[in-house]
C-alpha positions in Angstrom: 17.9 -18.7 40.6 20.6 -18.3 37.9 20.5 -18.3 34.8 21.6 -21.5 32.5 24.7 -21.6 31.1 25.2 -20.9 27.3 24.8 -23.8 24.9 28.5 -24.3 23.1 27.7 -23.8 19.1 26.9 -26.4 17.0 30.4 -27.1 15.6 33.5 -26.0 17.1 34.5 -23.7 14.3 31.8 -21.8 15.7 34.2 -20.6 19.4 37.8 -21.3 17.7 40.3 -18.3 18.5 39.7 -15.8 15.5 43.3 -16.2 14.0 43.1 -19.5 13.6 40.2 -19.3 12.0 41.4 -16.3 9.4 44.7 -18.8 9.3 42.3 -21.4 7.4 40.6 -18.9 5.6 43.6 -18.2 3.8 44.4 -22.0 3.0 41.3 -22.1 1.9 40.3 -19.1 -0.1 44.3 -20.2 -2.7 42.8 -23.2 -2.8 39.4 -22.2 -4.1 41.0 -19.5 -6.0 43.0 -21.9 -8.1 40.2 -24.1 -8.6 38.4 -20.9 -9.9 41.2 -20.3 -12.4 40.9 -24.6 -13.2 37.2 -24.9 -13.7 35.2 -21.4 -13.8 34.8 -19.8 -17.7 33.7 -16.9 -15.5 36.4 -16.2 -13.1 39.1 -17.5 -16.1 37.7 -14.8 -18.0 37.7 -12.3 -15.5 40.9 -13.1 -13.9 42.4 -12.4 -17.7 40.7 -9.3 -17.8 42.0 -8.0 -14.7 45.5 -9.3 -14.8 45.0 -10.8 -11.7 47.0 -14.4 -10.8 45.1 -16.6 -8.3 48.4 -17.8 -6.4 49.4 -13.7 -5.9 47.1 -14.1 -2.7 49.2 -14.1 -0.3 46.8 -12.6 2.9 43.0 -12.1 3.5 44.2 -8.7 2.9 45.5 -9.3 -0.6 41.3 -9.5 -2.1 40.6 -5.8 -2.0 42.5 -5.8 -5.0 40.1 -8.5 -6.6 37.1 -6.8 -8.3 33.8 -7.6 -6.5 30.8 -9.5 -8.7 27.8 -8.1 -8.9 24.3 -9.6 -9.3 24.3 -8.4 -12.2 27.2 -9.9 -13.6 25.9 -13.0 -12.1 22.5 -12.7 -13.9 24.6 -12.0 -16.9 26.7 -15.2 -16.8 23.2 -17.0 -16.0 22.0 -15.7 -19.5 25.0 -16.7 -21.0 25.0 -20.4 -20.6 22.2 -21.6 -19.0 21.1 -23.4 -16.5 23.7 -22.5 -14.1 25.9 -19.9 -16.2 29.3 -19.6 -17.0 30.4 -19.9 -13.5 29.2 -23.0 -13.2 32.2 -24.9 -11.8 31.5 -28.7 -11.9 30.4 -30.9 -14.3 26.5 -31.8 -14.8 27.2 -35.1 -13.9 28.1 -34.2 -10.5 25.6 -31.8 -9.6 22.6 -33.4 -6.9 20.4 -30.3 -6.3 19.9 -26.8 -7.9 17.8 -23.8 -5.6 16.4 -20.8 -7.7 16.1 -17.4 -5.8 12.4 -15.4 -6.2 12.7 -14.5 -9.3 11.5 -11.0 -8.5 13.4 -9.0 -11.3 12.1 -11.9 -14.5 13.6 -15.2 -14.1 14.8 -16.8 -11.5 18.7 -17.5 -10.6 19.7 -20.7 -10.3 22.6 -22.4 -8.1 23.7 -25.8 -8.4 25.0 -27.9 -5.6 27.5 -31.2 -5.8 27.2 -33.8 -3.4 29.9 -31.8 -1.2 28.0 -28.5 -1.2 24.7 -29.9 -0.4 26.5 -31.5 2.9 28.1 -27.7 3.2 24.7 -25.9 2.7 23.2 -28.1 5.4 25.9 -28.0 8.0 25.6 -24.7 7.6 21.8 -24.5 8.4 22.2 -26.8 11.4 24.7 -24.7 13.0 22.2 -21.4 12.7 19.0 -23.4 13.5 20.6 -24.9 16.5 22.2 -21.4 17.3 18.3 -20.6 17.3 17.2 -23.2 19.5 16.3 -25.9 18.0 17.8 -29.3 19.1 17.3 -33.0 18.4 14.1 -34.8 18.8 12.2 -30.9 18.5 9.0 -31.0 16.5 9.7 -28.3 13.8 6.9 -26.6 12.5 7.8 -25.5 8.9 6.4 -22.3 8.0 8.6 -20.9 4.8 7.4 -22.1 1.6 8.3 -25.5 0.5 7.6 -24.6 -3.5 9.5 -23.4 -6.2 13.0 -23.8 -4.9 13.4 -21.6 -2.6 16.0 -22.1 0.2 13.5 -21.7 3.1 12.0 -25.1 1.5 14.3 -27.9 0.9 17.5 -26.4 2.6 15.7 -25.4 5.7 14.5 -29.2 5.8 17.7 -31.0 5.9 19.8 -28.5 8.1 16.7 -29.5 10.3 17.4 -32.7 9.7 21.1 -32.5 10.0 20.2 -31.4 13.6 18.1 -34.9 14.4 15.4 -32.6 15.0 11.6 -33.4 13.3 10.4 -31.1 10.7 6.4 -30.6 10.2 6.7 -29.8 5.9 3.7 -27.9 5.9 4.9 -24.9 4.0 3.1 -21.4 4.4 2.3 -22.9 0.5 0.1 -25.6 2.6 -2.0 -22.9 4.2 -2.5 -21.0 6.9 -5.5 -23.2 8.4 -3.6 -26.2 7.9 -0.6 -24.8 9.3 -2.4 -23.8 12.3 -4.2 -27.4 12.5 -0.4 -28.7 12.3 0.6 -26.7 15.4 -2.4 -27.7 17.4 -2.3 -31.4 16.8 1.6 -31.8 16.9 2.4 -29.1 19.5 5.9 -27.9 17.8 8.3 -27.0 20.4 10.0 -24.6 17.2 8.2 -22.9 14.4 10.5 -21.3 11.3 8.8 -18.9 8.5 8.9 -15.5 7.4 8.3 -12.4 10.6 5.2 -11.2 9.2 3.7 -14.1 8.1 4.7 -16.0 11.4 3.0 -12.7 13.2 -0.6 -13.0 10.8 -0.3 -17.1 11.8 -0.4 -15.9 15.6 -3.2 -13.4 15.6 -5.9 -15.9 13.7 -4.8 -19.4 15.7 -7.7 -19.2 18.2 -10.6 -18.2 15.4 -9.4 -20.8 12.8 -8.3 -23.6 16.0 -10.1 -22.6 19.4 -6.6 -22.4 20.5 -4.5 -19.0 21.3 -1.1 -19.1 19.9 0.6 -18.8 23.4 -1.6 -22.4 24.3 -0.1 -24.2 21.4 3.1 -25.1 23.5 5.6 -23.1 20.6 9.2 -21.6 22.6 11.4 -20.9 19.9 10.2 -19.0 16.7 13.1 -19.2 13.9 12.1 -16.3 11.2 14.2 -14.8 7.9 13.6 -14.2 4.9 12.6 -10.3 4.9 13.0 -7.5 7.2 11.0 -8.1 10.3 12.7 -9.9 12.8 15.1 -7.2 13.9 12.9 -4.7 14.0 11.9 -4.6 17.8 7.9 -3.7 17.1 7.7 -6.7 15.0 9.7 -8.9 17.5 8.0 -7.9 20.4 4.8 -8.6 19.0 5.6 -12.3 17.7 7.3 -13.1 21.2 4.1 -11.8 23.0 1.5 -13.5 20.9 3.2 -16.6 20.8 5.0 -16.8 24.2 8.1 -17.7 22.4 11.4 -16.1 21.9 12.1 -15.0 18.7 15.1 -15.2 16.7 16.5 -14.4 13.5 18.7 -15.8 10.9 20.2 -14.8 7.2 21.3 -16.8 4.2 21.2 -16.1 0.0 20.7 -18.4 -2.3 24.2 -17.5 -3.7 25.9 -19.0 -0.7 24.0 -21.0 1.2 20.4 -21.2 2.9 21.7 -19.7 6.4 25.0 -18.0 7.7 24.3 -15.8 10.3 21.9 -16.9 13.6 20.8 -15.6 16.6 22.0 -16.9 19.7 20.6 -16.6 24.0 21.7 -13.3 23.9 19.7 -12.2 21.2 21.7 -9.4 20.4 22.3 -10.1 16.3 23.2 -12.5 14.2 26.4 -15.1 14.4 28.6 -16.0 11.4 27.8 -20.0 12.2 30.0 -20.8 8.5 33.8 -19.1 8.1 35.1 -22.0 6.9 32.4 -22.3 4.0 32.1 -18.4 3.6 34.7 -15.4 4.2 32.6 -12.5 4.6 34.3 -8.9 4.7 32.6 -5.6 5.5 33.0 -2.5 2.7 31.9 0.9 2.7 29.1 0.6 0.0 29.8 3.8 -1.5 33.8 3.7 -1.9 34.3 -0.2 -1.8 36.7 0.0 0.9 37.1 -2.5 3.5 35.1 -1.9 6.5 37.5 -3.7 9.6 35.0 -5.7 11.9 34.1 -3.9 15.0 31.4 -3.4 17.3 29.3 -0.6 16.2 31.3 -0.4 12.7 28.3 -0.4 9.6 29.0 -1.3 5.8 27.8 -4.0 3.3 28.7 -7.6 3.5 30.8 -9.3 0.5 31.3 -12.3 0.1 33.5 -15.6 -0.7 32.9 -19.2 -1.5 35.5 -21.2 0.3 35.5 -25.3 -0.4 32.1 -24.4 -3.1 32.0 -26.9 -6.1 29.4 -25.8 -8.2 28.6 -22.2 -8.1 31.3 -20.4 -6.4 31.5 -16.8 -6.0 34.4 -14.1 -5.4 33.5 -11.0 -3.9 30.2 -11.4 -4.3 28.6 -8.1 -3.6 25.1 -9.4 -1.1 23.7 -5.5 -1.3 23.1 -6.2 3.0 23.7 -3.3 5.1 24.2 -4.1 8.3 25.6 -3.2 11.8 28.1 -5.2 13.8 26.3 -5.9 16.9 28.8 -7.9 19.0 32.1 -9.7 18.4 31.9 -13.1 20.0 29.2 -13.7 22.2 27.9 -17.1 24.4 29.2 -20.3 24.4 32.7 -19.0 23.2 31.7 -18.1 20.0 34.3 -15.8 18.2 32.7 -14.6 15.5 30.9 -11.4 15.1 27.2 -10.8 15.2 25.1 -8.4 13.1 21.7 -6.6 12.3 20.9 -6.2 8.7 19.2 -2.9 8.5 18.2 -2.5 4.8 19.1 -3.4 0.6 20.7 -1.5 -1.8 17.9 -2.9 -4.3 15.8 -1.5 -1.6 17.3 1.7 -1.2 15.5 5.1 -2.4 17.1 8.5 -2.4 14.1 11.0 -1.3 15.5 14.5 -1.2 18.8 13.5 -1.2 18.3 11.7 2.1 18.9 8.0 1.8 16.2 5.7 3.3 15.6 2.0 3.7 11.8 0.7 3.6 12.5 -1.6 7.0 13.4 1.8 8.8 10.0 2.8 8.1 8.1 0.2 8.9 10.5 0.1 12.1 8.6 3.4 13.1 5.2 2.6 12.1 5.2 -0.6 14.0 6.1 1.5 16.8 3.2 3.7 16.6 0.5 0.7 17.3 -2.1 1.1 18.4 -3.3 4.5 17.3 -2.6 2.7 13.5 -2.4 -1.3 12.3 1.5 -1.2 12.0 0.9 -2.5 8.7 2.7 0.3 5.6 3.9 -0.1 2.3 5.9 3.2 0.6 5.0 4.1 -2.4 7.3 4.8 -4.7 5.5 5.9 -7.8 8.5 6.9 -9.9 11.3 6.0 -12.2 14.4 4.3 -10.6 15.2 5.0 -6.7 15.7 8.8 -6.4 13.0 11.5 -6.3 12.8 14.9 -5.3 8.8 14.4 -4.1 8.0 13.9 -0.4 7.8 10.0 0.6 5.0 8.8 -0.1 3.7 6.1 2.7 0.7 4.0 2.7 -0.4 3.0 6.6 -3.7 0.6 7.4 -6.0 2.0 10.6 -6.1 0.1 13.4 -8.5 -1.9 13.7 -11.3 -0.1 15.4 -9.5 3.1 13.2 -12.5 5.8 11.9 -11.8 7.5 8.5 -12.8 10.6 10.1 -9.7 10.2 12.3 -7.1 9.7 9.3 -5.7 13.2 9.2 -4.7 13.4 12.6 -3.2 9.9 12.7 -1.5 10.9 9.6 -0.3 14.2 11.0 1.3 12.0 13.9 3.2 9.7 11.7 4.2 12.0 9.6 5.7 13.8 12.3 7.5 10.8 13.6 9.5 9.9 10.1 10.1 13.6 9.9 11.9 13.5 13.2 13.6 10.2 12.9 14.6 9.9 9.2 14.8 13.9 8.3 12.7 13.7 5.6 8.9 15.1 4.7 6.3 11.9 4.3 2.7 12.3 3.0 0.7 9.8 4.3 -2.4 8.0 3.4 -4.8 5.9 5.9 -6.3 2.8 4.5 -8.9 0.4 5.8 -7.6 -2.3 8.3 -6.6 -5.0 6.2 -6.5 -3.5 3.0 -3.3 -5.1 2.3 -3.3 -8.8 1.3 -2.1 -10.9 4.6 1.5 -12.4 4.5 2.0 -15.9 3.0 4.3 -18.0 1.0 5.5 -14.8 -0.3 8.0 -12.0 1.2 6.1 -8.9 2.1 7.2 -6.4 -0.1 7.3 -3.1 0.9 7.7 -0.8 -1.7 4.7 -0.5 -4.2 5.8 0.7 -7.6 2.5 1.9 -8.7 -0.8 2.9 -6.5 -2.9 0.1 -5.6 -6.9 0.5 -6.5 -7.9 2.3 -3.4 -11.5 1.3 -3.7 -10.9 -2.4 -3.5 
């Protein structure tokens, strides 16, 4: 029996020819840039600065002479002239929704959405959630949290919506017994949340619910949010305990909730939005562009096209990745990636850079001889050190302490091998580390945890 054919995307920007799509790019990227230089304090100042005039575009080619923002700069502006900075583009009166980001260096960043970008940000989502499998009248387990502002909350609800699909608002805020009781009772044919958390939610359904995960009728797990869902350990394990496929998608708060999406193949992530969002690829050390090709790596930068409220230009997203394909089913056209790590996440050990995910890649691997569960511990100023890497991994379960220095000998050997540098590793109890929830699993510690805890 053969297989079914691809579902067509969403929206049929989704599997237009490429040049067409670059063609309105460009119409739209002058347009954006002049409202920019009509309504932006930010860009108007920068644009002065840089001697740069908006109707000089003339090709897509023509930005790598525009300098990139930075978060920083952003965070700057933010500090400026709060709420929504100086690039705050449209009046107060017009604005119908603001989304903070985590907050995880002091306060969080706020964006503002009009009327017309909340429509955007959810036509967006829709096209990556249905990319993912979801589709109208699907129970929707919601798993991200639904506090605080974050995109996963809110955003993830109406591109749900958008879709005529039914979403379950839990929230991994809600709890994880009540989220469990949710997916017994309503049988979700879709469940969306964070990897790791969505992974914890599978291994305790049938003590906290008498029922297994792969009984609870689940086929389509949606996760983002933090690395996890390309890493194949992690996947594997949250398509086997819930007998569902698992797919990933990627957003920012700067731009929209999601913008790349899995698809049947499952071999990376779509661009589902280049008429909301031109993205380019750069090398991350020179700034160069990056041209988009199967197997080609760099960092993503990226544009607001048709954004209201809090556009950016060049926007520097600090996501390395690697293009996986360029077009895949259903005639899409666009390329697919894997985001492999974050320059904020980034440390330079011996001169060797290293990405956190990479690691945890490797220990995930190495289950079951250890839990798969690691956090590095980077115990020193900024992200470069000439110390060993420091790496802390939970036993397996049934794990003896009187085991720990050959377990660690064994994974220390495998980081040697496959990221050329020299870890020292230290095996704690099973569990040690606090189980995922509404928060991202972070997985660098900046100080040593209290071991006796």
């Amino acid at each position: 029996m053969s297989a079914p054919a691809p579902s067509p995307p969403f929206s049929p920007i989704e599997s237009r020819p490429w040049a067409d799509v670059q063609a309105d790019q460009l119409a739209r990227l002058r347009q954006q840039m002049a409202y920019l230089a009509e309504r932006s304090v930010f860009y108007q100042q920068r644009f002065a600065a840089s001697g740069i005039r908006p109707d000089a575009i003339r090709s897509l080619d023509d930005l790598r002479h525009i300098p990139f923002t930075t978060k920083q700069e952003l965070r700057a502006s933010l500090q400026a002239a709060p709420l929504l900075g100086l690039h705050q583009a449209a009046a107060d009166a017009d604005i119908v929704q603001i989304q903070a980001s985590s907050g995880t260096t002091g306060s969080p960043a706020y964006v503002g959405l009009t009327r017309s970008d909340q429509e955007a940000w959810a036509e967006m989502t829709a096209r990556g959630l249905y990319a993912c499998g979801i589709r109208p009248g699907d129970r929707v387990l919601h798993g991200f949290s639904m506090s605080k502002g974050f995109v996963g909350g809110l955003p993830i609800w109406q591109g749900i919506s958008r879709i005529g699909a039914v979403d379950l608002p839990i929230g991994a805020d809600g709890g994880v017994d009540r989220l469990l009781i949710a997916a017994r009772d309503a049988r979700p044919r879709c469940v969306v949340g964070t990897p790791n958390f969505l992974l914890y939610l599978a291994t305790v359904a049938r003590e906290l619910t008498g029922v297994a995960a792969t009984d609870l009728g689940v086929r389509h797990l949606v996760v983002g949010g933090e690395p996890g869902g390309g890493i194949p350990a992690i996947r594997e394990g949250l398509q086997t305990h819930w007998g569902a496929t698992c797919r990933e998608v990627m957003g920012g708060t700067d731009l929209g909730c999601v913008y790349w999406a899995e698809a049947e193949d499952q071999r990376g992530m779509y661009f589902v939005a280049p008429d909301h969002i031109l993205a380019e690829l750069i090398d991350p050390a020179s700034g160069e562009p990056v041209a988009w090709s199967e197997g080609a790596t760099g960092e993503l930068v990226y544009t607001a096209l048709q954004r209201e409220a809090s556009p950016v230009l060049r926007f520097r997203s600090g996501d390395h990745v690697v293009v996986t394909a360029m077009g895949g089913p259903g005639g899409r056209t666009t390329p697919a990636i894997r985001c492999f790590g974050r320059t904020d996440d980034m440390l330079i050990v011996r001169g060797v850079n290293l990405f956190p995910s990479a690691v945890q890649d490797i220990v995930s691997a190495m289950k079951p001889l250890v839990g798969g569960v690691m956090r590095v511990l980077a115990d020193f100023e900024g992200h470069t050190t000439q110390d060993n890497l420091k790496l802390l991994v939970e036993r397996a379960p049934d794990g003896r302490p009187e085991d720990d220095a050959h377990v660690a000998a064994q994974v220390e050997t495998r980081v040697r091998n496959a990221l050329a540098v020299k870890a020292e590793v230290r095996l704690v109890r099973h569990g040690f580390f606090d189980a995922p929830g509404a928060q991202k699993v972070a997985l660098t510690l900046r100080r040593a945890p209290d071991f006796d805890r």
